[in-house]
C-alpha positions as CSV (number, residue, x, y, z in Angstrom):
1,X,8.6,20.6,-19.2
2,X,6.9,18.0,-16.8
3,X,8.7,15.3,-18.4
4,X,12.1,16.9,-17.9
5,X,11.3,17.8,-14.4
6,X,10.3,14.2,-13.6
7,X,13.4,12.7,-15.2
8,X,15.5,14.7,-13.3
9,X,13.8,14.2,-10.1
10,X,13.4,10.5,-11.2
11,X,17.5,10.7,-11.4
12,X,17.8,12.3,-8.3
13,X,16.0,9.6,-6.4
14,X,18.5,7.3,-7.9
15,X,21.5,9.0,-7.0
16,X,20.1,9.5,-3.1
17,X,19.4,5.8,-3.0
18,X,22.7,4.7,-4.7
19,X,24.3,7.1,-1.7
20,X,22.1,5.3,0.9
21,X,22.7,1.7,-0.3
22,X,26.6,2.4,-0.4
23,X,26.3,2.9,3.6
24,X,25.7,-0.8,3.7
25,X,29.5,-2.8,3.3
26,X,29.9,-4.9,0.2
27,X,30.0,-8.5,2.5
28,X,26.7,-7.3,4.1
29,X,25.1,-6.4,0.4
30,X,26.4,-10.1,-0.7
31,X,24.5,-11.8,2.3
32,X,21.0,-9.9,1.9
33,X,21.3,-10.5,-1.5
34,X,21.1,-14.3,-0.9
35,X,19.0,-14.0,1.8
36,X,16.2,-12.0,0.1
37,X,16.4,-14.8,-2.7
38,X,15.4,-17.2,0.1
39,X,12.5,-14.9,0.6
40,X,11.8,-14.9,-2.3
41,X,11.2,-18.3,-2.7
42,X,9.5,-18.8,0.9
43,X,7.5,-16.2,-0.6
44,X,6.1,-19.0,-3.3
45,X,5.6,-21.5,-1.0
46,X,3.9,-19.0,1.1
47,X,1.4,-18.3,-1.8
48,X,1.2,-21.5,-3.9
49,X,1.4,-24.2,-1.8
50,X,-1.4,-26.5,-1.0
51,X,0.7,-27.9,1.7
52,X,-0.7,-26.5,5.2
53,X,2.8,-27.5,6.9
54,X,4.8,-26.2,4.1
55,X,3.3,-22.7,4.0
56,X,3.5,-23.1,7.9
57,X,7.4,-24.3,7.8
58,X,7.7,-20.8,5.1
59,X,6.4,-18.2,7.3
60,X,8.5,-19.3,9.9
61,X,11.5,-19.2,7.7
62,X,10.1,-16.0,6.4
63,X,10.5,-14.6,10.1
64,X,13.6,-15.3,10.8
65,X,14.9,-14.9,7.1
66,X,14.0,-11.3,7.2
67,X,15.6,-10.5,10.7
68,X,19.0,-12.2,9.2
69,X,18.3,-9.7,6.5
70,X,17.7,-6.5,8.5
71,X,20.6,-7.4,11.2
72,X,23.7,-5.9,9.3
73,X,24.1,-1.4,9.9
74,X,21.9,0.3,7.6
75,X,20.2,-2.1,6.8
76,X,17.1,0.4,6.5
77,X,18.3,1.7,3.1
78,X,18.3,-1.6,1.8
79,X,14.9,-2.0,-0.8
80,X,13.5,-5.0,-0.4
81,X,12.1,-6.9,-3.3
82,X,8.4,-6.5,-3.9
83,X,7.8,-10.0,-5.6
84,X,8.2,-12.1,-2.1
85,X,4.7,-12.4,-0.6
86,X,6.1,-9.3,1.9
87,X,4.5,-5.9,1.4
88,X,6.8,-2.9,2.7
89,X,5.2,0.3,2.9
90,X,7.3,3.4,3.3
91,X,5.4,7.2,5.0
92,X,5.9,10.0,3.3
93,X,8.6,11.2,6.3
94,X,10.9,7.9,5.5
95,X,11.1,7.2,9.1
96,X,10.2,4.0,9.1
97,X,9.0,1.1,7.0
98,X,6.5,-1.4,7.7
99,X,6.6,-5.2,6.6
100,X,3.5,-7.4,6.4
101,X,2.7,-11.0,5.1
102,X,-0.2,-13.4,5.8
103,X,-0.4,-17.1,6.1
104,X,-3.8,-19.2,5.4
105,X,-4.6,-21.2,8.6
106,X,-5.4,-24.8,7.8
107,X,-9.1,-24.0,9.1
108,X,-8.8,-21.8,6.1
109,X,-8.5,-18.6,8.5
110,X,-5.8,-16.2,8.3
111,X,-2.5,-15.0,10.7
112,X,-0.7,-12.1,9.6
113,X,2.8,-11.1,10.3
114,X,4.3,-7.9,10.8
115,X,7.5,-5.6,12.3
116,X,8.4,-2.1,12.0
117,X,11.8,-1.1,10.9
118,X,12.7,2.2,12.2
119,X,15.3,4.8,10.7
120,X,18.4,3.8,12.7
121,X,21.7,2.6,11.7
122,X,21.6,0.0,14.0
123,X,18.3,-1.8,13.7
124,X,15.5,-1.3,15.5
125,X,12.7,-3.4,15.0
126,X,8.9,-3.8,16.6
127,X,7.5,-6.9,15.7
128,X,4.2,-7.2,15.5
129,X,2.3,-10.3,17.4
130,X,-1.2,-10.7,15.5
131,X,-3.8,-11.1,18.4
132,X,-7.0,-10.3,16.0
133,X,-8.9,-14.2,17.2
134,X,-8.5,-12.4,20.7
135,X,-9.4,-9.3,20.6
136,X,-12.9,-8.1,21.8
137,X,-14.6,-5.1,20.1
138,X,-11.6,-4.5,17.9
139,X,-13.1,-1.1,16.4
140,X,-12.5,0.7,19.8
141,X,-9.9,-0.7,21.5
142,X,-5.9,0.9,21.4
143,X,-3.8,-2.2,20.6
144,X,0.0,-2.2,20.1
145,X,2.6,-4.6,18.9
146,X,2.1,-7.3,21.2
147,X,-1.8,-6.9,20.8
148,X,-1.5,-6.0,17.0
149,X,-5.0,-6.4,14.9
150,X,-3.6,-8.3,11.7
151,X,-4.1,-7.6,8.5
152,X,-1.9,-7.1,5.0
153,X,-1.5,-3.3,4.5
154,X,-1.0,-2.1,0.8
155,X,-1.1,1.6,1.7
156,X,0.3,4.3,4.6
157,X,-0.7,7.6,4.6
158,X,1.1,10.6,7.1
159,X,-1.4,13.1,8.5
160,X,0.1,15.7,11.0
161,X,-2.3,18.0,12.9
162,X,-1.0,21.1,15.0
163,X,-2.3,19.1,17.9
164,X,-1.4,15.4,16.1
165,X,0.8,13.1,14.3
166,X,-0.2,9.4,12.9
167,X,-0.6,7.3,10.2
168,X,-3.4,5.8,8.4
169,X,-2.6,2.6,7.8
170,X,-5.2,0.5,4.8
171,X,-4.9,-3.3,5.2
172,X,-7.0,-7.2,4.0
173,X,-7.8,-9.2,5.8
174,X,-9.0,-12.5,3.9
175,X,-11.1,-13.8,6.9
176,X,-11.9,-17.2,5.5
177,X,-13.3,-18.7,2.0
178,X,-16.4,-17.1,2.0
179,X,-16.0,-13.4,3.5
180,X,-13.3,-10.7,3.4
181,X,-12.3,-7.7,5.2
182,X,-10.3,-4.1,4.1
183,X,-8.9,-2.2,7.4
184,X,-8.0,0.6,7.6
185,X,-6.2,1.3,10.5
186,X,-4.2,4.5,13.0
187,X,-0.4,3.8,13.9
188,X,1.3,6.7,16.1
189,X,4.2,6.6,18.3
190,X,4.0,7.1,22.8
191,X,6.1,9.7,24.1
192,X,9.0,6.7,24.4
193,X,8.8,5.9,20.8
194,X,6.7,2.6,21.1
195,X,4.3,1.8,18.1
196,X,0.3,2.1,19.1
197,X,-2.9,1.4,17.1
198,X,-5.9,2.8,17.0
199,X,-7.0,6.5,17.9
200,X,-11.4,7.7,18.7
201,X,-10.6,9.8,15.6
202,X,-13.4,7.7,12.7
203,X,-16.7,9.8,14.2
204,X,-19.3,7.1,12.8
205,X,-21.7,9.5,13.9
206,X,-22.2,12.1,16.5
207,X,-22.4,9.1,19.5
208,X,-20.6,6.6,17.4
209,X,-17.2,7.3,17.5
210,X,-14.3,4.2,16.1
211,X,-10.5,3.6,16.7
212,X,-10.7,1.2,13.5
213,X,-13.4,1.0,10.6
214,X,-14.0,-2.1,8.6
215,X,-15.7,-3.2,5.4
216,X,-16.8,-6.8,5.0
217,X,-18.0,-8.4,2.0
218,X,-18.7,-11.2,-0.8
219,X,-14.6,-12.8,-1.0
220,X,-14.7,-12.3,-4.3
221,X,-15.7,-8.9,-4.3
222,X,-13.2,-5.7,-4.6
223,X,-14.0,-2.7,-3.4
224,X,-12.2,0.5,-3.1
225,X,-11.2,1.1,0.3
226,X,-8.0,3.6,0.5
227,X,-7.0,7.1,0.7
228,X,-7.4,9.3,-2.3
229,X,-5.1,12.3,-2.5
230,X,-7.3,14.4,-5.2
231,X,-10.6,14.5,-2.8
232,X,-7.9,14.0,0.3
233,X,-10.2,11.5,1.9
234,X,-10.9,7.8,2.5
235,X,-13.1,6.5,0.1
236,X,-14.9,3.2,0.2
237,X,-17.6,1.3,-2.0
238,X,-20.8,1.4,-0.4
239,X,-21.8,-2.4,0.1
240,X,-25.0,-4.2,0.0
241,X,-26.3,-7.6,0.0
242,X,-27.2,-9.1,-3.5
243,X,-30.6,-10.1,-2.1
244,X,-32.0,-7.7,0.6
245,X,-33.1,-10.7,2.4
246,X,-29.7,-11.2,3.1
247,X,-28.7,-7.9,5.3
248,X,-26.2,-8.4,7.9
249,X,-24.9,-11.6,6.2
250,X,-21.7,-10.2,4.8
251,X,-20.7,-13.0,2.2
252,X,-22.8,-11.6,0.0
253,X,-22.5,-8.0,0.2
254,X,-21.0,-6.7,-3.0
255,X,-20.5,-2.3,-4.1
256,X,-23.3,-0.4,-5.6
257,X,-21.7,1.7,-7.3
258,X,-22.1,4.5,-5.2
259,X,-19.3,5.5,-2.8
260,X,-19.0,6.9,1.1
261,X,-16.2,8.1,3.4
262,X,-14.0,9.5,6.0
263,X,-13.1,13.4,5.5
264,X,-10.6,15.2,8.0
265,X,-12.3,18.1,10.4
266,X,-9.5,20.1,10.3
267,X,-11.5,21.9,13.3
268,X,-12.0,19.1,15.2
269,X,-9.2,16.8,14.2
270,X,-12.0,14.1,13.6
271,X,-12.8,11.9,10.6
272,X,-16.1,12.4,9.7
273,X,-18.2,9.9,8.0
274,X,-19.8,10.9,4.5
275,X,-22.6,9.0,3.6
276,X,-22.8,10.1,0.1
277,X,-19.7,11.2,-1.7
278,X,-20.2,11.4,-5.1
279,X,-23.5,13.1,-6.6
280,X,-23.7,10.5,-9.5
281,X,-22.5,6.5,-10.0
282,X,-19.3,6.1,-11.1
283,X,-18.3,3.8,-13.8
284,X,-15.4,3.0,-12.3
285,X,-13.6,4.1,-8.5
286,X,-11.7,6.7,-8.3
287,X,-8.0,6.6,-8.8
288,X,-6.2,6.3,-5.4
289,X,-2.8,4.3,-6.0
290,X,-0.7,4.5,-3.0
291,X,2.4,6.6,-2.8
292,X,4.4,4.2,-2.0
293,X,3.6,0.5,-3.8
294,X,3.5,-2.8,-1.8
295,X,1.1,-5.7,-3.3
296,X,-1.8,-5.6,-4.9
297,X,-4.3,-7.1,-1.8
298,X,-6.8,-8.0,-4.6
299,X,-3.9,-9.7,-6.4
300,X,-3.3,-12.6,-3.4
301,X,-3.8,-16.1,-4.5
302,X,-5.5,-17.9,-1.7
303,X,-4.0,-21.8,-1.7
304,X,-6.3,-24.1,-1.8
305,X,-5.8,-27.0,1.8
C-alpha cells in the first residue's frame, strides 16, 4: 500500500511541476535550456580546473549566466540542473529557492556565491555579497545579503514558532587546504521582506548564547553536521584532536564517534545544546538526508593551484 501511495503522489508531483514549467513560454524554455548547458560547463571549469583565472573567469560567467537564466516570467518553476557546481535548496513552504556555489581563491581560500529567488512571476532576486574575510565575531553578529557569511549550503530546514518563523540553513565552508568548516546558519525575512542571517536562538550555554554555530576540523574529515527529522534536531560529530597535545588546533580534529546537538525549547523558542545525544557509539551517523537534495559538500573536488 505504501508503494501505491508513493507512486501516486510521485505522479502527482509530476503533473504539478509539468503545470508549473508550462507557465514559462516555449522561446524562454529554449534559451534556459542553452543557458543552463553553459552552466553546466562553467560548472567544470569551476571544479576541475587548475587554472586560478579560468575558475575565476567561470564564476563570473556563472553570475551573470544564471541571472540571464532566471530573467524570463516564471522563471522560479524552472528546475535547475543539479550536476553544475550550483546547489539550489528548496524550504518546505516553496517560497523561495536558494543558489550557492564556491570558488577556490588562488591563496587556496575560499569565496562563495549566492542569491535568493523568491516566489514571483516576475523575478525577484537577493544576491548575496560574501563578506566572511570581514566580518568580526561572526557567531553573534545579524548579517544580511550585502554582509552575507559564505558558505555552500546542502540543506534548509523551515521551523515556525507561534512567536517565529526562519530557516535553518546547513552550509561548508572549505577554509583552506588544511582545515574545514560545516555552518549551520538562521535566514528569516524583516517586516519589508528583506533576507537577514543570524538569530541569539543556539543557547551554547546558559551565558553563552550564538546567532551561528560552527564545527572546524581535519579537511579531510566528514562529520555529520545537519538536521535530522527522526530525533527533530541538529546533530553533529563530536570532534577531537588526534593527539590531545594538539587541542584548539583544528586541522587535526577528527569525530569520536560520539555525537552532540541542538534541540528546540519549544518553551523558550531556544536551541539548546546537548552535550551527549546518544547513550552508546554509533557505528555509523544517523541518517539525516535533506528534503530537498543539492550537492553532496563532502563530494567537492578541491582544484589543485
Amino acid at each position: 500500500m505504501k508503494k501505491i501511495i508513493a507512486s501516486i503522489l510521485f505522479s502527482m508531483s509530476l503533473l504539478v511541476s509539468n503545470a508549473q514549467i508550462s507557465k514559462i513560454t516555449p522561446a524562454d524554455l529554449v534559451q534556459m535550456r542553452l543557458y543552463q548547458d553553459t552552466l553546466r560547463m562553467l560548472g567544470d571549469s569551476l571544479a576541475y580546473s587548475k587554472d586560478w583565472s579560468i575558475r575565476e573567469h567561470a564564476a563570473v560567467q556563472m553570475v551573470r549566466t544564471l541571472v540571464k537564466t532566471l530573467k524570463p516570467d516564471n522563471s522560479f518553476y524552472y528546475p535547475l540542473d543539479s550536476q553544475m557546481m550550483i546547489t539550489t535548496l528548496y524550504p518546505e513552504n516553496q517560497e523561495f529557492r536558494i543558489f550557492t556555489f564556491p570558488l577556490k581563491l588562488k591563496d587556496n581560500t575560499y569565496r562563495y556565491y549566492g542569491a535568493i529567488q523568491m516566489r514571483n512571476a516576475r523575478l525577484t532576486l537577493f544576491p548575496m555579497i560574501d563578506m566572511s574575510l570581514f566580518i568580526e565575531n561572526p557567531q553573534t553578529t545579524t548579517l544580511n545579503c550585502d554582509n552575507w557569511y559564505g558558505a555552500y549550503y546542502y540543506n534548509i530546514k523551515e521551523i515556525k514558532t507561534k512567536e517565529q518563523h526562519y530557516y535553518l540553513l546547513f552550509g561548508w565552508d572549505g577554509v583552506d587546504d588544511f582545515t574545514t568548516r560545516k555552518i549551520t546558519d538562521i535566514m528569516w525575512f524583516n517586516d519589508a521582506g528583506i533576507p537577514q542571517f543570524g538569530l541569539p536562538v543556539f543557547a551554547v550555554s546558559d551565558t553563552e548564547i550564538k546567532q551561528r554555530v560552527f564545527i572546524e576540523y581535519k579537511d579531510d574529515a566528514s562529520p555529520t553536521f545537519n538536521y535530522d527529522e527522526e530525533y527533530e534536531m541538529i546533530i553533529y560529530d563530536y570532534l577531537r584532536p588526534e593527539n590531545p597535545m594538539s587541542e584548539g588546533i583544528y586541522m587535526t580534529y577528527i569525530p569520536d564517534g560520539t555525537y552532540q546537538g541542538y534541540k528546540l525549547d519549544k518553551k523558550t523558542n531556544m536551541w539548546v545544546f546537548q552535550e551527549k545525544v546518544f547513550d552508546h557509539i554509533l557505528d555509523k551517523p544517523p541518517l539525516n538526508k535533506p528534503k530537498y537534495k543539492g550537492e553532496d559538500p563532502n563530494m567537492y573536488i578541491k582544484p589543485d593551484n
